[in-house]
C-alpha positions in Angstrom: -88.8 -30.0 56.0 -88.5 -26.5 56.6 -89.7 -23.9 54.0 -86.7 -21.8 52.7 -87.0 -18.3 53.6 -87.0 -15.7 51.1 -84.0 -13.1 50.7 -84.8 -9.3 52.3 -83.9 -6.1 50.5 -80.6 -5.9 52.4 -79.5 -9.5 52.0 -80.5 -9.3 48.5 -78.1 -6.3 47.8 -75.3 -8.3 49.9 -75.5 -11.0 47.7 -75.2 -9.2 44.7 -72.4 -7.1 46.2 -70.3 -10.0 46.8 -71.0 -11.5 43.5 -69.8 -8.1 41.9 -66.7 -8.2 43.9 -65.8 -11.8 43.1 -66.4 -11.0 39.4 -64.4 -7.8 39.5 -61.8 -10.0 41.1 -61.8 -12.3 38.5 -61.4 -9.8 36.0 -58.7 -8.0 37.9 -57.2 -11.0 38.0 -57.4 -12.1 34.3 -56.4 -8.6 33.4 -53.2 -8.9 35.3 -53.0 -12.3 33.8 -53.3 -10.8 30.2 -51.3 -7.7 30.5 -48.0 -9.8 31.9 -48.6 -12.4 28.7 -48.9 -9.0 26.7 -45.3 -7.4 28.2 -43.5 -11.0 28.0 -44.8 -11.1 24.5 -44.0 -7.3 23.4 -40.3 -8.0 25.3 -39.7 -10.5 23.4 -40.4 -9.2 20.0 -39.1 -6.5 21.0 -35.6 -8.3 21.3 -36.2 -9.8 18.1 -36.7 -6.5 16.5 -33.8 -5.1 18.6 -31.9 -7.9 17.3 -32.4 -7.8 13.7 -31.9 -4.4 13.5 -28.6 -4.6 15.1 -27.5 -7.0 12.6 -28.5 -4.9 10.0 -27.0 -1.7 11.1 -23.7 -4.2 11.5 -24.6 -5.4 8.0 -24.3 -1.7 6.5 -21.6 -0.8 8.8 -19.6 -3.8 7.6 -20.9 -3.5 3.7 -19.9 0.2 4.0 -16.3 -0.4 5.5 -15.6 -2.9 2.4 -16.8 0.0 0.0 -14.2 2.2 1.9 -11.9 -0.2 1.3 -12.4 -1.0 -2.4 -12.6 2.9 -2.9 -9.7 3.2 -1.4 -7.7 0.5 -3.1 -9.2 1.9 -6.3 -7.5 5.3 -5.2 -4.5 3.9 -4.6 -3.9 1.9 -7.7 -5.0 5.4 -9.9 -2.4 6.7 -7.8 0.2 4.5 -8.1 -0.7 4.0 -12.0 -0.1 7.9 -12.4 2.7 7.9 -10.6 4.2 4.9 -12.7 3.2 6.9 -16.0 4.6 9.9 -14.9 7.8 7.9 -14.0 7.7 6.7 -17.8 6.9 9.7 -19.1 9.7 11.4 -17.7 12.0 8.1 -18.6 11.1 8.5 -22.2 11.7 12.2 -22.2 15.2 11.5 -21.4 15.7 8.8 -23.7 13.9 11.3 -26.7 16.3 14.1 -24.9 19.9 11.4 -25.7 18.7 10.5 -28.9 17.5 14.6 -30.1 21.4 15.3 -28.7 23.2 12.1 -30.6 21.6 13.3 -33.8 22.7 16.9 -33.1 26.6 15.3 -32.7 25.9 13.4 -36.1 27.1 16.3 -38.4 30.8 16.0 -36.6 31.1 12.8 -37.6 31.6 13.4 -41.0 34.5 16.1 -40.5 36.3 13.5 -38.5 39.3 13.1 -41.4 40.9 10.2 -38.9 37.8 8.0 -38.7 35.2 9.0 -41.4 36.9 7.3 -44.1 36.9 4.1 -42.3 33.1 4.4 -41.3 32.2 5.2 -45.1 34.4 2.0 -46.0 32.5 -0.1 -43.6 29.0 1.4 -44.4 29.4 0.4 -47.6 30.6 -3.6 -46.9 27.6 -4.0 -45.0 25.9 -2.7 -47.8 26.9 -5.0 -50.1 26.9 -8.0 -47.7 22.8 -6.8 -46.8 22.2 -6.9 -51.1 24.6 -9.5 -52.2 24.6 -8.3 -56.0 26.4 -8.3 -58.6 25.8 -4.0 -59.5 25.0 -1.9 -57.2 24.6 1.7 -57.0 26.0 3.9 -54.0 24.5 7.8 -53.3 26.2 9.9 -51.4 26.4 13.4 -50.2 28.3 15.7 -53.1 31.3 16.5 -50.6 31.8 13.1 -50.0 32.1 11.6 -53.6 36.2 11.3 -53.5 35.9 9.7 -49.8 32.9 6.9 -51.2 35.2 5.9 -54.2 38.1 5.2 -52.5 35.5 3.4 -49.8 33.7 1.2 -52.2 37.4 0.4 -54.0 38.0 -1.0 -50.3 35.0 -2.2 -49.5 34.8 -4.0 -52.9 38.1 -6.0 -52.5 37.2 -7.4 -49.1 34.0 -8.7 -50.3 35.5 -10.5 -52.9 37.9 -11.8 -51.3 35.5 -13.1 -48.1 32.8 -14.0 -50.7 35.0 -15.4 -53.8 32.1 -13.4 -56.2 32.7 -10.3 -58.2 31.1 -7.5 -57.8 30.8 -3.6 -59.5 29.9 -0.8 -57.6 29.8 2.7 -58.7 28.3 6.1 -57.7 25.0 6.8 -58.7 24.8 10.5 -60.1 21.7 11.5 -57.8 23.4 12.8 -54.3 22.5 12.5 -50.8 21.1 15.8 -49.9 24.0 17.7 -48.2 21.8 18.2 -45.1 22.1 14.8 -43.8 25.0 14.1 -41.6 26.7 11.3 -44.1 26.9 8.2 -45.3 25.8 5.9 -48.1 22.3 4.6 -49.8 22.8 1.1 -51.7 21.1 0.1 -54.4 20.4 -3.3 -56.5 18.1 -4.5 -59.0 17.9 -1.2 -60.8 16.9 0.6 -57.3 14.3 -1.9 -56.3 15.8 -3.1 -53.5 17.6 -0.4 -51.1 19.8 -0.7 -48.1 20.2 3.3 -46.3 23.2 3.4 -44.5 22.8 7.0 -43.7 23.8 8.1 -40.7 20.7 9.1 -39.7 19.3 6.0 -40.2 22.0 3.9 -39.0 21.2 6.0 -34.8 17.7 5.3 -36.0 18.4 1.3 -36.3 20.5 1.7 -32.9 17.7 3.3 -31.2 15.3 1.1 -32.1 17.6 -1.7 -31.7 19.3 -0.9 -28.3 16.3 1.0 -26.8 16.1 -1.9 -24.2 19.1 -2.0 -23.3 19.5 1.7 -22.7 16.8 1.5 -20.7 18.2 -1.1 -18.0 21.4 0.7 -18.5 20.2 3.9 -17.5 17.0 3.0 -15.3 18.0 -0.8 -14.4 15.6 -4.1 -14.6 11.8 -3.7 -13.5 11.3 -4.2 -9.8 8.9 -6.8 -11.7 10.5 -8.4 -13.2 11.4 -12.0 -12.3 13.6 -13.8 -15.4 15.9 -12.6 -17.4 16.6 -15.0 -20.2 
């Protein structure tokens, strides 16, 4: 068997030359190897990231359109509900306004020799129908005592004849203040019960009374509104 012959300087270095190359193969190698996993890996969680932020940026943009849009609804309802009050406001001005210029026409009622009479006649019926009593007491405005006589003389034979009861009514000594327009206050029971047929208080009845009415007469029905019975 041949003895194995040891390694010169030069063949030595050659050796370890070509081992250093292989290694730094490898590692070049490897490196390459790592660096491709690393970019594959940072890619894709970089599209993750890329991702998830785009939903969130759609997210906000969405949560912030709805936000515009409840803001914007909320603006228009304030709107609307101002514009509706004003509407009201205005409506109820003009019904204040009829009333303020009925009451100012009250006072020519009473010099109306033609139809006054009658109206003092009836004011007084429906008194007595609103007390049913046997005595009752009738104020009236000074200047009208000779007109409420011969009114409650009137007024006292048609209720007995519709009612078949007697009755007495007479002037009570204390007067309607001359300031008010006219008309009659009933009284029963000793005054404890009333019934003010004023004409004041007879528009204030009416405008309580036919304020709806007025108001689809002068305005018409609510858009609103779906039934009318």
């Amino acid at each position: 068997m041949a003895a194995v012959r040891a390694l010169n300087d030069d063949e030595v270095f050659n050796e370890m030359k070509k081992m250093v190359s292989f290694i730094k193969q490898e590692a070049l190698e490897k490196a390459r190897e790592i660096k491709v996993k690393a970019d594959e890996e940072f890619n894709i969680e970089k599209a993750k990231i890329v991702r998830q932020e785009s939903l969130n940026i759609e997210a906000t943009f969405e949560r912030k359109i709805k936000q515009a849009e409840v803001q914007k609804r909320i603006a228009q309802s304030n709107q609307i509900n101002k514009s509706r009050l004003r509407v009201l406001q205005a409506r109820q001005q003009m019904l204040d306004e009829l009333f303020d210029e009925a009451r100012s026409k009250l006072t020519s009622v009473s010099k109306d020799s033609s139809k006054y009479p009658a109206l003092l006649k009836d004011l007084v019926l429906q008194g007595f129908y609103s007390l049913m009593e046997t005595n009752i007491k009738v104020q009236c405005r000074k200047e009208d005592v000779s007109l409420v006589e011969k009114a409650i003389a009137e007024a006292v034979t048609a209720y007995e004849e519709s009612m078949g009861d007697k009755i007495n009514a007479t002037i009570d000594e204390e007067n309607i203040p001359s300031s008010n327009a006219g008309g009659v206050i009933l009284s029963g029971l000793n005054g404890k019960i009333k019934v003010n047929n004023t004409l004041e208080a007879r528009l204030n009845i009416l405008e309580d009374g036919m304020l709806p009415q007025m108001r689809v007469l002068l305005f018409g029905h609510s858009p609103s509104r779906k039934f009318f019975n």
